[in-house]
Structure formats: C-alpha cells, structure tokens
Wavefront OBJ file of the C-alpha trace (Angstrom):
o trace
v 24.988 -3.256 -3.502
v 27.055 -2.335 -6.545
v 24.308 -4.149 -8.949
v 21.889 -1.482 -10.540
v 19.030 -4.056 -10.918
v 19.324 -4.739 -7.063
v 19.656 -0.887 -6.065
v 16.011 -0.011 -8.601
v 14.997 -3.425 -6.970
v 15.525 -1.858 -2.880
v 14.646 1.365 -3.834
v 11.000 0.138 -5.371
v 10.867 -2.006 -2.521
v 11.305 0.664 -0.036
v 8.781 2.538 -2.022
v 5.864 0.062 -1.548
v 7.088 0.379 2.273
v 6.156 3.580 2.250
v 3.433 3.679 0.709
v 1.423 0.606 2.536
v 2.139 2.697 5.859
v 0.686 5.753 4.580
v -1.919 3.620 2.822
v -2.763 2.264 5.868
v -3.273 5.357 8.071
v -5.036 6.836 5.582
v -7.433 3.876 5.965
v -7.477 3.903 9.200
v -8.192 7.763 9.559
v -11.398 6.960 7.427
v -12.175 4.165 9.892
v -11.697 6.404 12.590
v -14.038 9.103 10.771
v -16.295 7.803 8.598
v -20.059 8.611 9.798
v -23.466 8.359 8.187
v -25.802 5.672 7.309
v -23.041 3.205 5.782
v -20.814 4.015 9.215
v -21.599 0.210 10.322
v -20.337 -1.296 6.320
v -17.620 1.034 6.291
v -16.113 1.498 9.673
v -15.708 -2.449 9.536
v -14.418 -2.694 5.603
v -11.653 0.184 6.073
v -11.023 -1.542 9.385
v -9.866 -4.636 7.704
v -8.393 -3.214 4.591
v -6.277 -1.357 7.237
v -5.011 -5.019 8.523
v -4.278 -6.703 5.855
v -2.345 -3.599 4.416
v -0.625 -3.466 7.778
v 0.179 -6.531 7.647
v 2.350 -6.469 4.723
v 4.572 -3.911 5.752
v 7.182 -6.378 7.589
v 7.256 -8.709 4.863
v 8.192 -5.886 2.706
v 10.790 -4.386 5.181
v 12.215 -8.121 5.429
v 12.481 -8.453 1.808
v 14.506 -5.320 1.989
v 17.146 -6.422 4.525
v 17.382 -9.931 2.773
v 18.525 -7.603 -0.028
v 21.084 -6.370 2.050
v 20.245 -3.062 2.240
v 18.147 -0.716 4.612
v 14.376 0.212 5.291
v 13.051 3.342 5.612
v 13.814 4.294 9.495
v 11.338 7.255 9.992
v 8.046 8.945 9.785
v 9.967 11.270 7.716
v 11.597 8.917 5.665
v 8.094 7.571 4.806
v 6.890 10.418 3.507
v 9.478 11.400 1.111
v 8.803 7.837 -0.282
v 5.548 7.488 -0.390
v 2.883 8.321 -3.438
v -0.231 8.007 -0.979
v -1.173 12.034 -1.101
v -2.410 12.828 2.678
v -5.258 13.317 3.861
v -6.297 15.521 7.319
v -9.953 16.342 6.361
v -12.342 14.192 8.861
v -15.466 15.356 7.473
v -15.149 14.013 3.931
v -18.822 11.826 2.985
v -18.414 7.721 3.151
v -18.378 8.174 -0.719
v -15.532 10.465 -1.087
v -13.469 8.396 1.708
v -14.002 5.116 -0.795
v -13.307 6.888 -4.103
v -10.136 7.992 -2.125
v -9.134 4.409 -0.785
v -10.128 3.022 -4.472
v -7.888 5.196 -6.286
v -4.776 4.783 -3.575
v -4.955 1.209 -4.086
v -5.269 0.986 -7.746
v -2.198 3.356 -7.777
v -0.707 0.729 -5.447
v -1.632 -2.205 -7.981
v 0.051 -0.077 -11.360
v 3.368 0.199 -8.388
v 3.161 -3.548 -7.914
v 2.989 -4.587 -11.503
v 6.125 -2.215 -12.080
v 7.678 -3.559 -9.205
v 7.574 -7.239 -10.269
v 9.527 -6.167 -13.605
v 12.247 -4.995 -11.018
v 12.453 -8.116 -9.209
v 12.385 -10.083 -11.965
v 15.452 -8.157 -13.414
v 17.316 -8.567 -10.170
v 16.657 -12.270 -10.303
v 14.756 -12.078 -6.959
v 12.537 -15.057 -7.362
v 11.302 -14.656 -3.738
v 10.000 -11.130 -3.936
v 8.724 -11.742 -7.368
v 6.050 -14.214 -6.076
v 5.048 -12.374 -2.876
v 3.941 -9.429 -5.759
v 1.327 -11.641 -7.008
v 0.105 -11.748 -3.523
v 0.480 -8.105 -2.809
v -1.395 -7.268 -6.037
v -4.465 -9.606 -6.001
v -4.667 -7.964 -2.332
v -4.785 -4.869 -3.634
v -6.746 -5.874 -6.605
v -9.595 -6.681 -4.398
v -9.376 -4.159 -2.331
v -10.177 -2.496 -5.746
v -12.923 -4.110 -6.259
v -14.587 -4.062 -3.069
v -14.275 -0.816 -3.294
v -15.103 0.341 -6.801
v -18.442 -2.182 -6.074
v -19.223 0.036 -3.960
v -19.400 2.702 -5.879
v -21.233 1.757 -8.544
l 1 2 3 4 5 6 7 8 9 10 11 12 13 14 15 16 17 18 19 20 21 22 23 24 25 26 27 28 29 30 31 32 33 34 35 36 37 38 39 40 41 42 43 44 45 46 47 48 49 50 51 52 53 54 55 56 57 58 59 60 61 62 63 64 65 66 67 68 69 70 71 72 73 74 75 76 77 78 79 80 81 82 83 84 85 86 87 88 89 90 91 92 93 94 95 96 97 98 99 100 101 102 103 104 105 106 107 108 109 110 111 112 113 114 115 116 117 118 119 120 121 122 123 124 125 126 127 128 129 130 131 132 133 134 135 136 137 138 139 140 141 142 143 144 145 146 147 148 149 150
C-alpha cells in the first residue's frame, strides 16, 4: 500500500469501523437502560438503530481487506480509533440518552462526508457509493432522533 490516497483511504475506513462498534454499544447500553415513560418508544428505536449500525460494520471491514490492508483486530484497537466518547452512566434520563445518540451520529455523518472525499481520491468507486448509503442511514438516524427532541 505504497499509494498515500489508499493509506488516508484504509485508515478513514478503519476509523468508521471503529466508530460504528462503539456507536453501536453505546446504543445498545441505552437500550439496555433506558427507563421512564418513553421506555416502550425508546427501548425499541435504540434497539434498531443498534442493528442497522451493526450491521454495517462487516461491510466496512470488507471494504478494508478489498483494499488490501487490515481491520482493526481488537477491543483495544477500537478504541484508539474511535471518536464515539464512552459512556458507563446507566441512569442518564431518555432525553439525555437521545441528545447523546443524536450528536454521535451527526458526528458520524460530518466523518462520512469526509470520508467520501477520500475514496473518491483513491479512485474507490465501490466504497464511494456505499457512503451515500452509510450517510442517509445516519442522516435519519439524525432525524429520528433530533424529532424527538424537539
């Protein structure tokens, strides 16, 4: 991997890796925590933000290895990637837990949109177009979640 545009390309790539697992346990913690009269509404809408987030994180570790390099191999190596801060108190409100998840994923959609420069750079047409998916997922999950709090 002697190209630069490839290397920024991996390295942004193993980034979003990173940060959709700890995006998605932090969505799942609030699942797993959230209480109060939205518990119903909210225990169901983190519960499948969690999936789809989940299930992006293969197609963004395959993207990686079709760029010949390697994913991040460790609980470890997530967190020195990742941008999603942590987050071990259970007893924040519903309201906090969505302002939380809302911000994370907007964060996630700026990453995306800086992303798809990179992969447009490396000439990697295929990763390129699964960003538009990525960030209209993430875009709603915006959404959802700003609607919410408004």
């Amino acid at each position: 991997m002697g190209d630069n545009t490839k290397k920024a390309l991996v390295d942004g790539l193993n980034g979003l890796l990173a940060d959709h697992l700890a995006l998605y346990l932090k969505t799942k913690n609030f699942h797993w925590h959230v209480t109060g009269r939205e518990f119903r509404d909210l225990h169901l809408l983190f519960d499948e933000q969690a999936a789809e987030i989940f299930a992006n994180v293969d197609v963004i570790a395959e993207r990686v290895r079709k760029n010949a390099a390697d994913t991040l191999t460790s609980i470890g190596s997530v967190a020195a990637k990742t941008k999603v801060a942590d987050e071990d108190d259970t007893a924040l409100k519903p309201m906090q837990m969505v302002e939380k998840l809302r911000d994370d994923n907007a964060a996630l959609v700026k990453s995306l949109k800086e992303l798809k420069e990179l992969a447009g750079e490396a000439g990697d047409n295929a990763t390129d177009g699964l960003i538009d998916d990525w960030t209209d997922q993430a875009e709603e999950r915006v959404w959802f979640l700003s609607s919410i709090l408004a």
